[in-house]
C-alpha positions as MATLAB code, in Angstrom:
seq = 'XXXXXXXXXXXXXXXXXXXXXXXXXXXXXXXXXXXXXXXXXXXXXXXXXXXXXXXXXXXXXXXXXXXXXXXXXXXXXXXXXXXXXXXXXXXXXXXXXXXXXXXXXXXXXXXXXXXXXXXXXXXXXXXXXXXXXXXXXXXXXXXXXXXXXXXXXXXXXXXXXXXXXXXXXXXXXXXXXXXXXXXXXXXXXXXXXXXXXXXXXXXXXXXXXXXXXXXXXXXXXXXXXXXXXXXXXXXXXXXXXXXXXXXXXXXXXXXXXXXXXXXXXXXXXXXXXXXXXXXXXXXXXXXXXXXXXXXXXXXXXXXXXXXXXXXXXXXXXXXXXXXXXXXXXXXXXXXXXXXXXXXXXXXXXXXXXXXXXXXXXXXXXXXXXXXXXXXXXXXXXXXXXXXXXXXXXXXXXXXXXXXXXXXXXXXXXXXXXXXXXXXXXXXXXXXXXXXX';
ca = [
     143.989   12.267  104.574;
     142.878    9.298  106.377;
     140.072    9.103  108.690;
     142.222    9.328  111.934;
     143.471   12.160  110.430;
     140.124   13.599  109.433;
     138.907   12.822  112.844;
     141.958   15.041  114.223;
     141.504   17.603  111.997;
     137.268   17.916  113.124;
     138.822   18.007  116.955;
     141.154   20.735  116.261;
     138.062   22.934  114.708;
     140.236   22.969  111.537;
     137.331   21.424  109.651;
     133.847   21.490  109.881;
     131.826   18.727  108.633;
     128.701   17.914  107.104;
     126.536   14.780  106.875;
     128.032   11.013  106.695;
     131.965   10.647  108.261;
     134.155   10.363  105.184;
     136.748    7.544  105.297;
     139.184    9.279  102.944;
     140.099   12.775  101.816;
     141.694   14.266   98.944;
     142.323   17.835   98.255;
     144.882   19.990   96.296;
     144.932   24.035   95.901;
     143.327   26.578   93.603;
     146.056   28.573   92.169;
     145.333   31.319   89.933;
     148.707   33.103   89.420;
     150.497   32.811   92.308;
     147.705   33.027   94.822;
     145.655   30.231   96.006;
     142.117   30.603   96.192;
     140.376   27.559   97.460;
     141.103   24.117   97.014;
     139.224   21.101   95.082;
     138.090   18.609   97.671;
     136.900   15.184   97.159;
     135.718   12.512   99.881;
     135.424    8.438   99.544;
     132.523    7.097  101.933;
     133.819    3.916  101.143;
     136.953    1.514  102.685;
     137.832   -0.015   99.802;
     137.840    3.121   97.339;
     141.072    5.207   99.233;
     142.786    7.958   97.428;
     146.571    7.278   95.658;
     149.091    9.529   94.988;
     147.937    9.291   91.176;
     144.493   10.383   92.085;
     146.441   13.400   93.627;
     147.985   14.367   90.229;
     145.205   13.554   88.206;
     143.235   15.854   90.836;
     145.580   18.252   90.282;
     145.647   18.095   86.833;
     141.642   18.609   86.954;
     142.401   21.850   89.319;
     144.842   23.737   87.304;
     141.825   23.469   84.658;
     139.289   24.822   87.019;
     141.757   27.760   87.373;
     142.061   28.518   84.409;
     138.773   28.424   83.813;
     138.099   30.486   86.629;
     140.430   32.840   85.472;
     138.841   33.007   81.810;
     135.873   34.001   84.284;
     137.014   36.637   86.656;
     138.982   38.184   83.520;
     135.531   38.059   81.246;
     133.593   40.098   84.364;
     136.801   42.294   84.739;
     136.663   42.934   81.404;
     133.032   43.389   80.901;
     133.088   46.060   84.133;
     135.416   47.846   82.050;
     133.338   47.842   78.872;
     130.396   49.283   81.430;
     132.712   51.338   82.872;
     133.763   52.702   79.447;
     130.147   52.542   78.181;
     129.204   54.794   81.284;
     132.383   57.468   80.649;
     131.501   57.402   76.821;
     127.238   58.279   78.079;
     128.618   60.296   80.274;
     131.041   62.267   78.151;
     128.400   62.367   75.403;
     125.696   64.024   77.574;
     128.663   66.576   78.635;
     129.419   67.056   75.028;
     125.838   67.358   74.054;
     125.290   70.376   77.035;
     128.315   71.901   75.752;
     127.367   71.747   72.155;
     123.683   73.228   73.573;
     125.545   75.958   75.149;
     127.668   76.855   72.086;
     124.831   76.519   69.335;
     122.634   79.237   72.214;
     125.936   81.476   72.222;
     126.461   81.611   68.659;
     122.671   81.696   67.918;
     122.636   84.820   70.211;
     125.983   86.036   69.211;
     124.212   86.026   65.347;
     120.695   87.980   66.946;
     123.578   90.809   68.283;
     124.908   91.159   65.706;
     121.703   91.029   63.036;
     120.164   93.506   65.838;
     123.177   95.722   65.652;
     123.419   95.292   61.567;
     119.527   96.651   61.934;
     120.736   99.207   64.151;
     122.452  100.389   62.333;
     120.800  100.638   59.107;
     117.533  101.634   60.436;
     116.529  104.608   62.580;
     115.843  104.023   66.049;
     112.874  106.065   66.319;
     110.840  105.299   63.482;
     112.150  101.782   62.303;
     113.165  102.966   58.633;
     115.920  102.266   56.904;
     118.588  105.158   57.866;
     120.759  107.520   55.812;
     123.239  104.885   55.558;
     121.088  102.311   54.307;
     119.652  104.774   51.325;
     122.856  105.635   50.561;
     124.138  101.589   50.293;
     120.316  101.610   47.865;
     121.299  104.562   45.743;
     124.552  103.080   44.907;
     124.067  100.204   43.781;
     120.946  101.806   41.863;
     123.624  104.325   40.109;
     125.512  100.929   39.252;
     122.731   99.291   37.592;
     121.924  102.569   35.725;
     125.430  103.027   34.261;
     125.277   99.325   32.834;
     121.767  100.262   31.230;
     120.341  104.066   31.353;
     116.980  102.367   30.494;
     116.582  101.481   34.323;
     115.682  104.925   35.537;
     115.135  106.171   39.475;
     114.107  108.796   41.256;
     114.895  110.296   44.534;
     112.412  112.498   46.704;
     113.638  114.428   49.404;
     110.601  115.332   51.685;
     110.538  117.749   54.636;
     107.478  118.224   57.083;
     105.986  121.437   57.201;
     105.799  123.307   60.271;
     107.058  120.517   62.213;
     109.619  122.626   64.134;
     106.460  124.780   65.293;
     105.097  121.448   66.792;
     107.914  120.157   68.151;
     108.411  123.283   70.267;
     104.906  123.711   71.359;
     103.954  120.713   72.532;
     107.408  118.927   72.933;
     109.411  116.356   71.521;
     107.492  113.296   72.949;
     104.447  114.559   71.211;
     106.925  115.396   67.632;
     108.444  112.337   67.788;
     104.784  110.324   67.681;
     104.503  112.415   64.723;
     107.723  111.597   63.014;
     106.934  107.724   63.827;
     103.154  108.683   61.980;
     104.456  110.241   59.243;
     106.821  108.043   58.578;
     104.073  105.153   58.251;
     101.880  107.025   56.287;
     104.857  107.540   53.720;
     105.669  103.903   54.057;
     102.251  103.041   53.135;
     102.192  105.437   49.725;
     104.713  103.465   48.496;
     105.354  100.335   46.737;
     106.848   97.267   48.890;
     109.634   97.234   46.589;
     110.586  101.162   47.188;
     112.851  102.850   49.858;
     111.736  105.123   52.146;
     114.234  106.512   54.851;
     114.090  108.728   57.584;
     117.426  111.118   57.041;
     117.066  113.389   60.720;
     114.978  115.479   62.172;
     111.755  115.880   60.120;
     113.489  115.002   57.155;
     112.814  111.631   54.762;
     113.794  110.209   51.309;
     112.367  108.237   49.326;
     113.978  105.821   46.313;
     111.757  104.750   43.616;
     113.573  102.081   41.051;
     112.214  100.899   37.835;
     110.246  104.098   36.586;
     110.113  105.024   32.923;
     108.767  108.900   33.372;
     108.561  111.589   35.380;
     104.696  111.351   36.007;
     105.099  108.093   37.830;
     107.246  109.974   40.273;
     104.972  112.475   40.702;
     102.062  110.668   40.918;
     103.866  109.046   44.074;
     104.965  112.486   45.264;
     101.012  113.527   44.967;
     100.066  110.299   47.309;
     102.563  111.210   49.759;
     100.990  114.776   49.634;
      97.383  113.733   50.158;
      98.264  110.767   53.214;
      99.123  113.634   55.051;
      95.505  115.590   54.376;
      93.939  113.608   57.242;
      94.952  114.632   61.063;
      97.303  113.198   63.261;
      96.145  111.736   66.417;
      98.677  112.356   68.616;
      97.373  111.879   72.293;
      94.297  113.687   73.090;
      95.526  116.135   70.349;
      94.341  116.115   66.873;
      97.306  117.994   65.082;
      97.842  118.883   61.026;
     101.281  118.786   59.225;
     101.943  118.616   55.346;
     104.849  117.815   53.351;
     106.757  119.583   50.797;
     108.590  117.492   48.648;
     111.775  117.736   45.887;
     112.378  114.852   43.191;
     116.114  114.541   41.634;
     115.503  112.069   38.144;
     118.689  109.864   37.663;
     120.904  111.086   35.150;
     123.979  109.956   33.269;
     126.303  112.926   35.223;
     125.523  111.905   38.860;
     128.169  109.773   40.290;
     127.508  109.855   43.755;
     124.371  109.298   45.907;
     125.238  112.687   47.516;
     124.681  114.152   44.738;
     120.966  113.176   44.290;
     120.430  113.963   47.640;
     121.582  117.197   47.348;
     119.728  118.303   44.126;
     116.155  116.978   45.415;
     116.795  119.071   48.729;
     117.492  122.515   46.549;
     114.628  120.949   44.715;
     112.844  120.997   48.029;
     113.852  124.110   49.342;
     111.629  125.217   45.731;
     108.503  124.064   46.791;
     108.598  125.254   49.775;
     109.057  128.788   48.448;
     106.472  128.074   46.221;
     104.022  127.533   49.113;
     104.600  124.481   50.719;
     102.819  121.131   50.303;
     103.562  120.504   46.865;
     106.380  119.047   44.934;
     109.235  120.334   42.796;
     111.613  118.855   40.322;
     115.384  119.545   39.900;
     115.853  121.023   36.517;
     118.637  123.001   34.489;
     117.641  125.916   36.012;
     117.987  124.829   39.853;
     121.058  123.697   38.794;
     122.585  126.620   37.226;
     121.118  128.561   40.386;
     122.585  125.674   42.390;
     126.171  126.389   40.912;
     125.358  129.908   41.052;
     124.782  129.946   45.111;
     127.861  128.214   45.673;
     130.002  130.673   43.964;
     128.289  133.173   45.661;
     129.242  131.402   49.454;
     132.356  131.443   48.093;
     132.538  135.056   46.562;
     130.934  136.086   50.253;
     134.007  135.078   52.243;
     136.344  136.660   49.917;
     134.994  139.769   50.072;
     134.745  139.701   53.845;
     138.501  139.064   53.904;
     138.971  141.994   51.507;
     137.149  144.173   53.156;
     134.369  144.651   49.759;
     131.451  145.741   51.893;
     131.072  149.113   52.295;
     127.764  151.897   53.072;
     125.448  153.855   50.656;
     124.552  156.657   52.620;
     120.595  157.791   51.361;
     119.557  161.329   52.350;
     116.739  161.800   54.872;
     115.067  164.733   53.990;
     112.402  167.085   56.009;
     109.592  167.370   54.417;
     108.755  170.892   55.394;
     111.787  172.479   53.772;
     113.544  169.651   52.038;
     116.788  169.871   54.222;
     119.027  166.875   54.686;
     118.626  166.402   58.415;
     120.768  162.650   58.029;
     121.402  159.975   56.446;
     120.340  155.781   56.443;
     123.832  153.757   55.950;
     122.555  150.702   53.444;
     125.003  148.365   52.376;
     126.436  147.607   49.082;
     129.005  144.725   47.765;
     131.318  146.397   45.271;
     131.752  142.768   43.747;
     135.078  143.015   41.462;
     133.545  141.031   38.708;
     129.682  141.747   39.005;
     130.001  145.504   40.423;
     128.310  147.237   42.607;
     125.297  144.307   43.697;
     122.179  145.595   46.255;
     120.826  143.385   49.871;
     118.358  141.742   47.796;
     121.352  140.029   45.419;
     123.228  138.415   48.418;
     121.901  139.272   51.957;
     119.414  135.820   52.255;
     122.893  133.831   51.474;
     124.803  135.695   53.865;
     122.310  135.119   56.521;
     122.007  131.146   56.204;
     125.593  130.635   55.795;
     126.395  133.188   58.971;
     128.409  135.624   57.549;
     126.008  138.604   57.716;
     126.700  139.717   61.137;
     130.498  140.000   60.112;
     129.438  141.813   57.117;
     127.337  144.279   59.265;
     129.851  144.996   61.192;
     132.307  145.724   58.539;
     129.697  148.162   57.130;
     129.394  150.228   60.729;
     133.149  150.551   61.102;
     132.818  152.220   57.598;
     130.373  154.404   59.063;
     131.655  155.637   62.229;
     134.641  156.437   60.399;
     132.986  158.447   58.177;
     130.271  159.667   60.018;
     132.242  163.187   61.200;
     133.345  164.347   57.900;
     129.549  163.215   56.266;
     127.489  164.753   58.814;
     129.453  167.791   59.768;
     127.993  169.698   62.856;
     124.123  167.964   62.924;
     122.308  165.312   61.744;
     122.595  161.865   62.730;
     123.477  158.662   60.851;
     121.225  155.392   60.922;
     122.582  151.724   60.529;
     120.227  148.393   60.649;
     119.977  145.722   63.077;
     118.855  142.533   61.959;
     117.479  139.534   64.737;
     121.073  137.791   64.517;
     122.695  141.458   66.625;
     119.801  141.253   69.324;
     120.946  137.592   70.350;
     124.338  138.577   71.309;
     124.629  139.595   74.671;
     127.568  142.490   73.683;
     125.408  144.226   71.199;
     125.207  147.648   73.744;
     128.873  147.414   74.790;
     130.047  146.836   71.032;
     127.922  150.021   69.467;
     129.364  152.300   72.455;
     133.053  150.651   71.721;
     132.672  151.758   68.070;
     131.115  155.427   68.913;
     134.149  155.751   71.438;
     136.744  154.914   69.066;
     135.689  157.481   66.081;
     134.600  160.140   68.831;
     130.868  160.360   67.828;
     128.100  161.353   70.417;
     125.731  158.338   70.699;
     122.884  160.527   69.846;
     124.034  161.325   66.188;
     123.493  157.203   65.474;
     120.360  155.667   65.186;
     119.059  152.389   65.154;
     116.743  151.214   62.787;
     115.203  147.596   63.060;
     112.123  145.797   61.194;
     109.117  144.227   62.837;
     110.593  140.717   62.314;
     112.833  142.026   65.673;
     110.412  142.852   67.403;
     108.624  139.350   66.631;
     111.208  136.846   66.939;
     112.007  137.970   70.931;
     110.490  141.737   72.412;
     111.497  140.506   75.930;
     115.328  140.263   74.683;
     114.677  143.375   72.149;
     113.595  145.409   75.385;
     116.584  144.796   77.317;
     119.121  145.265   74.646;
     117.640  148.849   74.299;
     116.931  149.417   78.355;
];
């Protein structure tokens, strides 16, 4: 471009200039691709230096490196946006990844306290915090395994039972008993060794497993700390309350197999000291056991002879003591047993009443008697049965005795009723209007 046309250009408003008037112009486009982008100018100020056509190509020449280079450029910062970019969506993902991995480790950490808390709970009683039944029984067998690999390692189990706790519970109420369950079972806890097992098995009831003992004086001298933490009251509210504990120990032998089995002899064992007198221990022997085996062929003996109808009346005279006539008779009942004979109250009655067959048995007795009760008394006299507690709790006692007189055709007045002071103890108010 010469300067005529330069000065055309300026007068069009194609061009804009700056400083001195040029007298030559030489430009070629920026390409990068196939789109232009500028253009590489250059100006002569001077008439004698004026632009050829192989200035253009060397110009040219000098653009297409600009262009690349410019290229290299825009391509480095494209590039290097992506690496942010990337860098940002890697952060970015990583902080997600991090929240998510927080999240999961606080799901699976609580997800491990459920389920510890729901192993505990179920291992441990609720009430007291003590291991459970289950728990002692996961103890005592792997106890009885180490003992069957060497009968040197000896244990004990002690089945304890509160004393009069039942009276407690229902006089003051459970909120009060079960402060004295949580008590007791501390003060147990605390006659122990760390290394023993004490467990609370229901109700008043606890066990206790002692490993590692070589006689049975060690267990007993445990049993007698037990005995003596319970000496001093328990505070329970503004109450000051007493309690004891009787207690029944069951040695390991070579013959148990099961941890039932230990559980069951120390609770005949005791059911001993409790007979005995309460708050004092007992040991399972050879003779709890024979009376052990003998009880539960007696149970089984019992229903039989309900089902064959053994039970039958002794009828003993009442006599008056003015002339010595038979004025009636009291019906007592006998087992004729077919092995044992003929066997008295005393021999079976207390087994019949705790496994709740005596009432049946009664029964079976005063259909014998109104039956015979005619032909024994003739035209007087009058026949007496017994009523224990158990009749005066049923509801149909009244309608039941009159059903029975009915049937055999025997005047109410020629039976009697004959009860003991326990009766009259255990409820008067429902004693008074079973007779009303």
């Amino acid at each position: 471009v010469n300067e005529s046309d330069m000065q055309a250009l300026r007068e069009a408003g194609e061009v804009v200039q700056s400083g001195s008037d040029s007298v030559c112009w030489l430009g070629v486009p920026l390409v990068l691709g196939e789109r232009t982008v500028g253009a590489l100018v250059v100006q002569s100020y001077m008439p004698e230096h004026r632009y050829t056509a192989r200035d253009q190509d060397l110009l040219t020449f000098v653009s297409y490196h600009i262009a690349n280079a410019l290229d290299r450029r825009r391509s480095a910062d494209t590039l290097k946006a992506a690496y942010a970019d990337l860098e940002r969506r890697v952060a970015e993902r990583t902080r997600a990844l991090a929240l998510a991995n927080r999240d999961l480790r606080e799901q699976v950490a609580e997800r491990e306290r459920a389920e510890r808390r729901l192993k505990f709970e179920t291992l441990h009683d609720s009430l007291t915090g003590l291991p459970n039944r289950n728990l002692l029984v996961q103890r005592l067998e792997h106890a009885l395994e180490r003992h069957k690999l060497d009968t040197q390692r000896r244990f004990a189990v002690l089945f304890l039972d509160l004393d009069r706790f039942k009276v407690i519970n229902d006089s003051v109420g459970h909120l009060v008993g079960d402060d004295l369950l949580f008590q007791a079972g501390s003060r147990i806890r605390g006659s122990l060794k760390s290394q023993d097992v004490v467990a609370r098995l229901g109700g008043d009831e606890f066990a206790v497993l002692i490993e590692n003992v070589h006689d049975i004086d060690e267990v007993t001298r445990v049993a007698d700390r037990i005995i003596a933490s319970m000496q001093a009251p328990f505070q329970l509210g503004q109450k000051e309350m007493f309690t004891s504990v009787s207690i029944g120990i069951a040695m390991a032998e070579p013959h148990y197999v099961r941890p039932e089995e230990l559980l069951r002899d120390a609770d005949s064992a005791m059911y001993r000291a409790k007979a005995e007198g309460r708050q004092r221990w007992a040991v399972f022997d050879d003779l709890l056991r024979r009376e052990a085996v003998l009880l539960l062929d007696l149970e089984v003996d019992l229903r039989r002879a309900l089902a064959r109808g053994e039970f039958v009346p002794y009828y003993q005279p009442i006599t008056r003591l003015a002339d010595g006539a038979t004025v009636g008779y009291e019906a007592l009942v006998r087992w004729l047993h077919p092995q044992r004979g003929v066997l008295e109250p005393g021999q079976f009655l207390a087994v019949a009443e705790d496994n709740g067959s005596s009432e049946a048995m009664d029964w079976m007795v005063f259909e014998r008697v109104a039956a015979e009760a005619r032909q024994l008394l003739g035209d007087s006299g009058f026949v007496s049965i017994n009523l224990s507690a158990r009749h005066f709790r049923s509801s149909g006692l009244t309608a039941r005795l009159l059903a029975l007189l009915g049937r055999h055709e025997i005047a109410p007045e020629r039976l009697r009723i004959e009860v003991t002071e326990r009766v009259l103890l255990d409820n008067p108010d429902e004693f008074k209007r079973t007779l009303a």
